[in-house]
N, C-alpha and C positions, 0 to 999 in steps of 0.2 A: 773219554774217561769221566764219570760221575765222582761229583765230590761228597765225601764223608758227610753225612747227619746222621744226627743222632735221632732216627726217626725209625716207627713201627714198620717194617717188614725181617719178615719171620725168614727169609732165606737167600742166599747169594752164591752163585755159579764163581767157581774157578776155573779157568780156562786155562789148560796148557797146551802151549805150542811150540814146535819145534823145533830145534837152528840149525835143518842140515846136518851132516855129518859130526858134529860141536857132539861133546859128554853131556853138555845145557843145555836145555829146553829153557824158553825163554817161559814165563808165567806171568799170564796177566789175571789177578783178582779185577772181574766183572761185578757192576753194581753194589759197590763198596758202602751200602747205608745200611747200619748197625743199628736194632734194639736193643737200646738198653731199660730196664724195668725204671719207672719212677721212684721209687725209693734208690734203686743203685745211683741213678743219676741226680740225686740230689744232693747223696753223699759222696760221688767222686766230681761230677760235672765235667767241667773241660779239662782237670785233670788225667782225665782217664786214658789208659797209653793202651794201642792196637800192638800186638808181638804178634810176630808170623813164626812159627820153626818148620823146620823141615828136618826130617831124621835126629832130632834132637839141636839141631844149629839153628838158630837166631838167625832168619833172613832178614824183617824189616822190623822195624820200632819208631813209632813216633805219638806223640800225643792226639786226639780225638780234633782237638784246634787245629794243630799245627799240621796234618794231612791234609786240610781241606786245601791248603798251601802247597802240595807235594804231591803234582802230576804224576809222579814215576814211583810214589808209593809202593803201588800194588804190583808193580811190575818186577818178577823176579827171575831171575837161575836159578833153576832147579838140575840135581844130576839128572841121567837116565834111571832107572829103572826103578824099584818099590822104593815109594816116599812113604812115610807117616806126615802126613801135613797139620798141624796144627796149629789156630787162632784161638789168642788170648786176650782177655780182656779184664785190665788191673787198674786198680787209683796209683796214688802215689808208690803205695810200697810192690813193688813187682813180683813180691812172694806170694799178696794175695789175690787168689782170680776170682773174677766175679761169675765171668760166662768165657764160655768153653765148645769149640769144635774140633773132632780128629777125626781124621778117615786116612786111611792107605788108600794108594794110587800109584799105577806102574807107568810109568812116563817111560815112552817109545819114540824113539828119533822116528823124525820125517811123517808121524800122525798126530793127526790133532787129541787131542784127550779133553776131558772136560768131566769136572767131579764139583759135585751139589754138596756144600755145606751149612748146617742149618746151625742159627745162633739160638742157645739157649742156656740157662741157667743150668748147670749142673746139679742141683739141687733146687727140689720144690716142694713147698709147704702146703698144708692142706687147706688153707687158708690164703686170703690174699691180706687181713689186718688182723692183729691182736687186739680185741675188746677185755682189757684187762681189770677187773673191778679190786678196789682197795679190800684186803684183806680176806681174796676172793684166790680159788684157784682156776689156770684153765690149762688142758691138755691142747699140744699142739705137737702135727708128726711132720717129718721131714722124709724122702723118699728121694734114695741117692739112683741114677741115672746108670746105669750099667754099662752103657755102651760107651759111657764119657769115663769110665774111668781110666788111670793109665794102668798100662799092660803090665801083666804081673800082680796085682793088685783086687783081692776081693774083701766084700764086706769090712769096707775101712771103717772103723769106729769114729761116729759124732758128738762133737762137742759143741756146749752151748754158751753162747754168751748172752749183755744186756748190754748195750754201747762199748762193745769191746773189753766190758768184764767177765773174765771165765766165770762161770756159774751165778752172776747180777751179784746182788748185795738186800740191804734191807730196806735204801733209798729207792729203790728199781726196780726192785724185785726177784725175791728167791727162784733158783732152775733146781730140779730136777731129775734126773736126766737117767732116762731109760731104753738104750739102744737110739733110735731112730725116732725117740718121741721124747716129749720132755714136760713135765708138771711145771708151771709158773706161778707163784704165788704172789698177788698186789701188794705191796708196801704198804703202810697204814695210813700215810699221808701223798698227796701229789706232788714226784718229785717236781724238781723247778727245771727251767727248759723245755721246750714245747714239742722235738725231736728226740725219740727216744725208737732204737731199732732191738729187736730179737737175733742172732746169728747163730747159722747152725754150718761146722764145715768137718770137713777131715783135713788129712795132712798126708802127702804125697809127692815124693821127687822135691822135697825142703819148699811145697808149696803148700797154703790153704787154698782148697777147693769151698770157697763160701757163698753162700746165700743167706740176705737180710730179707725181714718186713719190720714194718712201721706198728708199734707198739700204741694204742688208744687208751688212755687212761681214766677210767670212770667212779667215780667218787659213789 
């Protein structure tokens, strides 16, 4: 079993196998090293907690640290037959996700089964930094992931924040906010603190589905 980093590869096999006559397939997550974007992991870091579900039930949970600790992690019971599998990836507060994978999969006693899940951000900007000029505007779109969203669930409405203020302020900077896209307007001076992020999420099953970048502030 490979241990958890938080390091660049874009994809990770699940492997289900199966117990015999048992309602459980045993499950082993294969090759368990997560991207996380550099802005996400700056601001969650070794906080950031891996949740497994399966048909809605919490199989595993543990922090990004604390896995690398925890051989039998990835190793799960699964029932037989149509799963919804999905991997979450949150800081502290477990309502907000950062990156997101879901796929169904019909786990069959006595065959092997194996389903490819790929890590990515549920939301992605069109941009990779905001070059934000004081008393300047800039448009910036956000484009929500279709197949990530949860079931039942179309064209969720985005909202935008500035460090976790709905719509910024006049230290930060004015949002906005137009569907899927949002106007920013630079504050007159530069605030103080050298980390300043943009967010754009929806809300979903009492969760944010969110994506940050790193805000550049240019006088």
């Amino acid at each position: 079993m490979k241990r958890l980093s938080l390091i660049f590869l874009p994809v990770f096999a699940v492997l289900l196998l199966s117990c015999g006559e048992k309602p459980l397939s045993l499950t082993e997550v294969n090759s368990p090293e997560i991207k996380l974007p550099a802005d996400i992991q700056e601001l969650i870091g070794d906080s950031a907690q891996v949740i497994i579900y399966s048909n809605g039930k919490m199989m595993a949970k543990g922090t990004a640290s604390d896995i690398k600790n925890q051989k039998d992690f990835f190793i799960l019971n699964l029932p037989v037959g149509e799963q919804m599998i999905e991997l979450f990836i949150t800081g502290p507060n477990e309502n907000v996700v950062y990156m997101l994978d879901r796929k169904k999969v019909n786990i069959i006693p006595d065959v092997k089964n194996s389903l490819d899940m790929e890590i990515a951000p549920p939301l992605k900007f069109d941009t990779r930094i905001i070059n934000l000029t004081l008393n300047d505007e800039v448009i910036v779109t956000a484009k929500i992931d279709s197949s990530r969203l949860p079931e039942g669930l179309k064209n969720p409405e985005l909202k935008w924040t500035i460090d976790n203020i709905e719509g910024g302020n006049n230290e930060i900077g004015l949002i906005t906010s137009n569907g899927n896209s949002a106007t920013i307007r630079g504050p007159s001076a530069l605030p103080s603190g050298q980390n300043h992020y943009l967010g754009a999420y929806y809300e979903a099953d009492g969760r944010k589905y969110l994506a940050v970048i790193k805000i550049n502030y240019i006088e």
